[in-house]
C-alpha positions in Angstrom: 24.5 7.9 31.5 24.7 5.0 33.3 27.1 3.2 30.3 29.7 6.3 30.5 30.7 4.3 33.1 32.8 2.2 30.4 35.1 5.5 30.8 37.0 4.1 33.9 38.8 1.2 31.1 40.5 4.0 30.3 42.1 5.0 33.8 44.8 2.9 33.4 46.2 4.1 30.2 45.5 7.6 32.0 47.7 6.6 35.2 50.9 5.8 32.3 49.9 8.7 30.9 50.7 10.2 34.5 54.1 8.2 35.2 55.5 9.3 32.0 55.0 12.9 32.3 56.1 12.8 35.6 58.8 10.5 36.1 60.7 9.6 38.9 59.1 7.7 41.4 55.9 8.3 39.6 56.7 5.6 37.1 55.2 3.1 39.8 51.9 4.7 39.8 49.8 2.2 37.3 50.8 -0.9 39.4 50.0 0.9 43.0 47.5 2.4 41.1 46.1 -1.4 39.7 47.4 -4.2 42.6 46.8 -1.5 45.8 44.2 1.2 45.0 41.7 -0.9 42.9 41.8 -4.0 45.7 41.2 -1.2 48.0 37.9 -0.2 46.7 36.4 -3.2 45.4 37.0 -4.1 49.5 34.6 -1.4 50.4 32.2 -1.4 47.0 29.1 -4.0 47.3 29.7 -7.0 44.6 27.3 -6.6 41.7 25.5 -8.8 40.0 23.0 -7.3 38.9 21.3 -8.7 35.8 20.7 -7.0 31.9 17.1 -6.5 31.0 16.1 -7.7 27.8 15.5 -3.9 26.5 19.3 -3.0 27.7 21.3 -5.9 26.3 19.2 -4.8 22.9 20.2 -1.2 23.0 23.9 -1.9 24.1 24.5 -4.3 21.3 24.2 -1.9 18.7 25.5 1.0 20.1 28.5 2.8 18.8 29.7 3.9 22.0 30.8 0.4 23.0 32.9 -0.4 19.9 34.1 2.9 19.8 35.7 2.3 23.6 37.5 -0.6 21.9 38.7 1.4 19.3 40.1 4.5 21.1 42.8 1.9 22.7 44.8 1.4 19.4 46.3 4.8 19.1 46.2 5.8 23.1 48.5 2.1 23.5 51.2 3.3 20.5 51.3 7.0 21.7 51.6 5.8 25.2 54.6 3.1 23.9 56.1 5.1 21.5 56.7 8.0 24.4 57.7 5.6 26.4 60.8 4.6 24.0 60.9 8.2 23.6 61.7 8.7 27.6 64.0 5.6 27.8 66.5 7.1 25.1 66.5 10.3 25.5 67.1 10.5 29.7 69.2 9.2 32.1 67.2 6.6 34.2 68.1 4.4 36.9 67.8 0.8 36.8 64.7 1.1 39.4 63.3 3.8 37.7 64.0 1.5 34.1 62.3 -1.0 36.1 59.3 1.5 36.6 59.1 2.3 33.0 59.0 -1.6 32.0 55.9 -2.8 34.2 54.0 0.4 33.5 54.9 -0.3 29.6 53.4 -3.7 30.0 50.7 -3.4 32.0 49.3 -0.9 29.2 49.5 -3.5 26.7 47.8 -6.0 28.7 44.9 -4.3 29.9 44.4 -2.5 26.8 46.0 -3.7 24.5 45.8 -8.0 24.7 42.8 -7.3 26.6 40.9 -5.1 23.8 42.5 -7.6 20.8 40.9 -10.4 22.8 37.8 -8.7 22.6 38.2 -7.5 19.1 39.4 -10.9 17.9 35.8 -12.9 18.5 34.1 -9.9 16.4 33.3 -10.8 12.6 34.2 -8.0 11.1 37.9 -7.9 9.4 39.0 -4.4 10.3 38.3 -5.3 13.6 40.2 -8.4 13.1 43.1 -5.8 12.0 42.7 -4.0 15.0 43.2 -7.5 17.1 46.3 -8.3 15.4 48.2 -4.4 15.7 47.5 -4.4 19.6 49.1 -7.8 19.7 52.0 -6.8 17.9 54.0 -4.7 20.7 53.0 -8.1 22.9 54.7 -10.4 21.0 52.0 -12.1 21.2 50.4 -12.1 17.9 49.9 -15.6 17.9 47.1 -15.6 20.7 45.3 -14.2 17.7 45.1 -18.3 16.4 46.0 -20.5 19.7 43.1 -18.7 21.6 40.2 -18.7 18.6 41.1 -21.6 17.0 42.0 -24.0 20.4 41.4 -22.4 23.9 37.5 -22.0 23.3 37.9 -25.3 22.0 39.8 -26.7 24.7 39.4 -24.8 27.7 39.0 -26.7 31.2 40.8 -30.1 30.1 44.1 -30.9 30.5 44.7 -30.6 26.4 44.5 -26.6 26.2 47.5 -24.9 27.7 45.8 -21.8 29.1 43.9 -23.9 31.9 46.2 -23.7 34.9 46.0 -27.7 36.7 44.7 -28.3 40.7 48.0 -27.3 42.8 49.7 -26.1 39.6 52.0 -22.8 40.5 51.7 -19.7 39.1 55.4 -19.7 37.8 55.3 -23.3 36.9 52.0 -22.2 34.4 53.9 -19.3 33.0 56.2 -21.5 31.5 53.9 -24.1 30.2 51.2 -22.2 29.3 53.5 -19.6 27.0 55.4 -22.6 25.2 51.8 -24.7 24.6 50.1 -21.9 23.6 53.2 -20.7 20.9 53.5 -24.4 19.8 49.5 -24.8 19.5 49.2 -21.6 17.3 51.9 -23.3 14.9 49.9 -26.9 14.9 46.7 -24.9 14.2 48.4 -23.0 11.4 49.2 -26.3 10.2 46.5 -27.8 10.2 44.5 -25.1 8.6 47.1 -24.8 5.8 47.1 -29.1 5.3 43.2 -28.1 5.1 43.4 -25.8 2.2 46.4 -27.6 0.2 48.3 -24.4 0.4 52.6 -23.6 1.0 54.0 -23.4 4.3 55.6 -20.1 2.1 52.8 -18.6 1.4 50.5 -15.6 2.4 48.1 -17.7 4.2 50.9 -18.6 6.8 49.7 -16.3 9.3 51.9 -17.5 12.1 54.8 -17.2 10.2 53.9 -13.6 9.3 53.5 -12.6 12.7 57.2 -13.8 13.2 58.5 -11.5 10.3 56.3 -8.4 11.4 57.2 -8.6 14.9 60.8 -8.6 13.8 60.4 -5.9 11.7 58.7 -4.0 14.6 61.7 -4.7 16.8 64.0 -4.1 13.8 62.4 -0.6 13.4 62.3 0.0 17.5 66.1 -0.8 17.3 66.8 1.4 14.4 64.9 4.9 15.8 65.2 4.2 19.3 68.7 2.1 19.9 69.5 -0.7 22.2 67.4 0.7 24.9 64.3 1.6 23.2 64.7 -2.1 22.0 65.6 -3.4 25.5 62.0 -1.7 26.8 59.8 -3.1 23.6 61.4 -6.7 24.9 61.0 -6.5 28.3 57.8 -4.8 27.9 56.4 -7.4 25.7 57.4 -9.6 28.0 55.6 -8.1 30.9 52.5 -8.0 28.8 52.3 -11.3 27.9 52.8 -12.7 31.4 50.3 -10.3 33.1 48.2 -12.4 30.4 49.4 -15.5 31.4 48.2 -14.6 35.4 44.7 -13.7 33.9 44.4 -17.0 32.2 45.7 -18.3 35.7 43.3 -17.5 37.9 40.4 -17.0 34.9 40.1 -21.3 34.7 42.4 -22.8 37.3 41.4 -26.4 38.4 38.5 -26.3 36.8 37.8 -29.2 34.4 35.0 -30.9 31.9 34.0 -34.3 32.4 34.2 -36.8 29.6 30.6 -38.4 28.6 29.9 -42.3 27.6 31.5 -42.0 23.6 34.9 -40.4 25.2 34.3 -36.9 24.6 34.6 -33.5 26.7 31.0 -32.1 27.4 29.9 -29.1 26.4 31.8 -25.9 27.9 29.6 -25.1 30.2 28.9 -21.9 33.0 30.7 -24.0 35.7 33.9 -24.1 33.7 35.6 -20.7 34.2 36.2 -18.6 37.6 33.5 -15.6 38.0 34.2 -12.2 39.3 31.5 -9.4 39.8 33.8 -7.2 42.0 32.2 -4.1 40.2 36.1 -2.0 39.8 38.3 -4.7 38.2 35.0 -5.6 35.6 34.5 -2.5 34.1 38.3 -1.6 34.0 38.6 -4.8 31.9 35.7 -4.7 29.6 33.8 -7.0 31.5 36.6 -9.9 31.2 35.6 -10.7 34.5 32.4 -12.2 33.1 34.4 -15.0 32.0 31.8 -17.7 32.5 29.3 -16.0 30.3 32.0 -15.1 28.0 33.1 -19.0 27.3 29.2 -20.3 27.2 28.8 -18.1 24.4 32.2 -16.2 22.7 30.2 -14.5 20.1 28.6 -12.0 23.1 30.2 -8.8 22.9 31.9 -7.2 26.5 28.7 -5.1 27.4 26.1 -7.7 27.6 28.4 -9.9 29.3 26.2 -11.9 32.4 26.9 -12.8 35.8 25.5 -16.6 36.1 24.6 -18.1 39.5 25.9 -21.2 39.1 28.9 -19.9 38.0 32.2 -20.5 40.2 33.1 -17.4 41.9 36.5 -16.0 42.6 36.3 -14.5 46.3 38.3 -11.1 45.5 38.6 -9.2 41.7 41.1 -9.7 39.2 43.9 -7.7 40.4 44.0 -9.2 43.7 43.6 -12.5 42.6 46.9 -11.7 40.7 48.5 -11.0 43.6 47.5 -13.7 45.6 48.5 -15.9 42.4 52.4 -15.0 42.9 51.8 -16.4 46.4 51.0 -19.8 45.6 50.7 -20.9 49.1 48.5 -18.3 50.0 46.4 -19.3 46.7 46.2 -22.7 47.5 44.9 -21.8 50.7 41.8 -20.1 49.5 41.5 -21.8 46.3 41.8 -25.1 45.9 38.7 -25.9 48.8 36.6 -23.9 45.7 37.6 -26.6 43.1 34.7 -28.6 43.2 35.9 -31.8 44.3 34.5 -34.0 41.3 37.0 -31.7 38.8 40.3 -32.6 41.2 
C-alpha cells in the first residue's frame, strides 16, 4: 500500500486536467497548485530520508506497478495537450487567460512528460526508448534524448557539460547557455557516433536530424488542424517545458564540480557531485528526481529504488521552491553559494 503513494505523480497532470475543464481563472491552478501549495506542505511535512531495505528495493525493481506509472503519462500528456489546442481554437481567450493555458501546457510536459522520458531514456529496453523520444516530441526537445545519455552523465559537474549551472552563474544567464550547449552537443555526439560507424550524414542513423524533421512535422500537423493559435500554444508550450527543465538542471548541480586527478582527468562522478532533496512532496511528484545524487552514481537505478546518501549535498527547500528562489538570483546566492563547498569554487 505503502508504494500507491507513487499516485500523487499524477496530481499534476490531474490539476490541468482541472484548469482546462474549468477555465477562466482556473487556468493558473497547476502553477499555484506546484510553486505555492506543494512549498506549503513540504514546510510543515518532516524531511525523509529514510532508507530501502534490501528486501524492498528487490521487490520494487521488478514490479509492474512502477513502469506502468511511467507508462500511463504518454497518453494522459497528448490528451491533456491535444485539448489544450482544442480550447485555444475553439474560444475566445484573453491574453492572461492565453498566458494561463501556456504555463499549465508546459508544466505538463515537464513534469510528466521530459521528466518520465528522462526516466524512460536510461531503461534498456527499446519501446521504452520509443516512449522517451514521443514525450520529448511536444518539448522540442527530442535532442535531450542524445546530449543527456551520451554527454551530461559523462560530463556532469565540470565546466565541459552545459547542464551544470557555474558558482554565481544566473538563472537566466544558464537558460541561454545551457539550451544552445546542450542543442550543439547532441549534434557533435551525433557526429561522432556516425564518424564511428562510417555511415551518411543522410541517412537513417542521423537521429538528430530526424528529430528536426518529426518535430516539424508535428508543428506542421498542429498548424494544419489547429491553425495559427493551436501552433502558437505547441511553441510557446514547448518552450515553457523545456526551460522548466533548464531550472531543474539549475538548481539539480549548480557549483558543484569534480576535481581533476595526477594524469589530467575528472574523477569519478561521485555522491557529492549533484544537489540532494528529500523534501518527501516534490520527490514523489517527480519520480524520485530529487534523488539526484544516487541517480548520477549509478544511472542504470530505476526511480523507485532511488537513495538518499549522507554525504550527499543537500538543497535546503524541495524542487519547486528551489525554482523559485532560482528566478531570484540574489536571493539564491544568498543561501546557496555558502553550500558550495569551498574546494569546488
Amino acid at each position: 500500500m505503502n508504494d500507491l503513494k507513487y499516485l500523487s505523480a499524477l496530481s499534476i497532470p490531474l490539476s490541468v486536467f482541472i484548469a482546462l475543464y474549468l477555465k477562466g481563472g482556473w487556468l493558473f491552478l497547476p502553477p499555484i497548485y506546484a510553486f505555492i501549495f506543494i512549498p506549503i506542505i513540504e514546510c510543515l511535512l518532516p524531511v525523509s530520508a529514510e532508507k530501502i531495505s534490501d528486501e524492498t528495493k528487490e521487490k520494487r525493481a521488478v514490479s509492474h506497478f512502477f513502469d506502468w506509472m511511467l507508462y500511463v503519462n504518454i497518453p494522459i500528456v497528448y490528451v491533456l495537450l491535444i485539448w489544450g489546442f482544442y480550447i485555444v481554437s475553439s474560444f475566445n481567450m484573453s491574453p492572461i487567460e492565453a498566458v494561463g493555458l501556456v504555463v499549465s501546457i508546459g508544466m505538463v510536459l515537464t513534469t510528466n512528460g521530459i521528466n518520465v522520458a528522462h526516466e524512460l531514456g536510461h531503461r534498456q529496453k527499446s519501446k521504452e526508448r520509443f516512449l522517451s523520444k514521443a514525450l520529448l516530441l511536444p518539448c522540442l526537445y527530442m535532442h535531450f534524448y542524445i546530449e543527456h545519455n551520451h554527454s551530461h552523465h559523462l560530463n556532469a559537474a565540470t565546466k565541459e557539460d552545459p547542464a551544470t549551472a557555474r558558482y554565481n552563474q544566473t538563472l537566466y544567464s544558464f537558460w541561454v547557455t545551457s539550451t544552445a550547449r546542450q542543442y550543439y552537443g547532441a549534434w557533435k555526439v551525433q557526429m561522432r557516433l556516425l564518424k564511428n560507424y562510417n555511415r551518411a550524414f543522410f541517412s537513417f542513423y542521423n537521429d538528430v536530424f530526424w528529430y528536426l524533421i518529426i518535430q516539424f512535422a508535428y508543428l506542421l500537423c498542429v498548424y494544419l488542424i489547429f491553425g495559427d493559435l493551436g501552433l502558437g500554444l505547441a511553441i510557446a508550450a514547448g518552450v515553457v517545458s523545456f526551460l522548466f527543465l533548464e531550472t531543474v538542471n539549475y538548481i539539480e548541480h549548480y557549483g558543484l564540480l569534480r576535481s581533476k586527478n595526477a594524469s589530467g582527468r575528472y574523477e569519478r562522478v561521485q555522491k557529492i557531485h549533484s544537489w540532494n532533496s528529500n523534501h518527501v512532496v516534490g520527490r514523489i511528484i517527480l519520480y524520485e528526481l530529487t534523488r539526484h545524487s544516487d541517480h548520477h552514481y549509478k544511472s542504470s537505478k530505476k526511480y523507485q529504488v532511488l537513495e538518499s546518501h549522507e554525504e550527499s549535498p543537500v538543497l535546503p527547500f524541495g524542487y519547486p521552491t528551489s525554482m523559485v528562489l532560482a528566478m531570484i538570483p540574489p536571493l539564491w546566492f544568498r543561501i546557496m553559494n555558502k553550500r558550495v563547498p569551498a574546494n569546488m569554487i
